[in-house]
Residue, then its C-alpha position, 0 to 999 in steps of 0.5 A: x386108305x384113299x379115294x378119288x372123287x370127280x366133282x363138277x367144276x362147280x361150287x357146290x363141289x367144295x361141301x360135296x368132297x368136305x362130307x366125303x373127306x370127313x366121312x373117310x378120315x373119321x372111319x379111318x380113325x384120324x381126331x377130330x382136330x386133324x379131320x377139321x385141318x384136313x377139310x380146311x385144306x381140302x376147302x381151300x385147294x378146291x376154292x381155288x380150283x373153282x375160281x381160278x382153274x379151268x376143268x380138266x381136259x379130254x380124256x376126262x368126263x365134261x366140266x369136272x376136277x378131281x379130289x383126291x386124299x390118301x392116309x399112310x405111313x413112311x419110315x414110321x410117321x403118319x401122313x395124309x395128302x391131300x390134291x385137287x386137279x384141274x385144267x390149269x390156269x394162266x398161272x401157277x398157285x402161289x401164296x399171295x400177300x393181300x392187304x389187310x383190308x382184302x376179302x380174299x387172297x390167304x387161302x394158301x398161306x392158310x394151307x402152308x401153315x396147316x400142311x408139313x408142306x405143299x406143291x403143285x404139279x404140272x403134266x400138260x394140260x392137267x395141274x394139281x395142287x397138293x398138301x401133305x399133312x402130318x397125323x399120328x402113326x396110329x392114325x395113319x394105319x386104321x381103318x378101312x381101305x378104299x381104292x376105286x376112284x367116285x365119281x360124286x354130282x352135286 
């Protein structure tokens, strides 16, 4: 099972990709603890891309940024990635250290403990940032496929 959405590069893109993301894992038989890991994740990957991102560049569709999730199995354990991207920004994602006292800054320490692991990749003009989450093998290879890209406006 996976799916690309293009989103407008705007806030209400976050809850818009949340519906499709749930919608998908639960059809495809993921639990619910995993379904909620799963939006927080791309909650946050998508948060990020909103502030500090700028959309994606030519050749693709005016203001927009991609969410994309696939669930599978490799050498019998389950997956699920998770990847937003976009037209990059002056630097890289990186976990920060925000003090106690500050209102944001923990989304990727956030994602690193949920995720088995997570990265970034970048190819020219174009960033994304991925996590990988670990599900069950029956999990992984339930439900519906679905291959062909969305385009969703909020």
């Amino acid at each position: 099972m996976s799916r690309a959405v293009l989103l407008p590069h705007a806030p209400s893109s976050v809850s818009t990709a949340r519906r499709r993301l749930c919608s998908d894992l639960r059809d495809a038989g993921l639990q619910s603890a995993r379904v909620n890991d799963a939006a927080l994740v791309l909650s946050e990957l998508l948060s990020n891309a909103l502030r500090h991102a700028s959309p994606l560049p030519d050749p693709f569709p005016p203001d927009c940024i991609e969410a994309a999730w696939s669930v599978g199995t490799d050498d019998g354990d389950g997956w699920l990635e998770i990847a937003v991207t976009d037209g990059g920004a002056a630097t890289l994602p990186r976990i920060a250290r925000p003090s106690a006292s500050a209102l944001g800054g923990r989304g990727l320490d956030i994602v690193a403990h949920i995720a088995a692991k997570w990265g970034t990749e970048v190819d020219g003009g174009v960033t994304t940032v991925w996590a990988v989450l670990e599900v069950a093998v029956e999990e992984a290879t339930d439900g519906p496929v679905v291959d062909e890209p969305e385009t969703a406006r909020a």
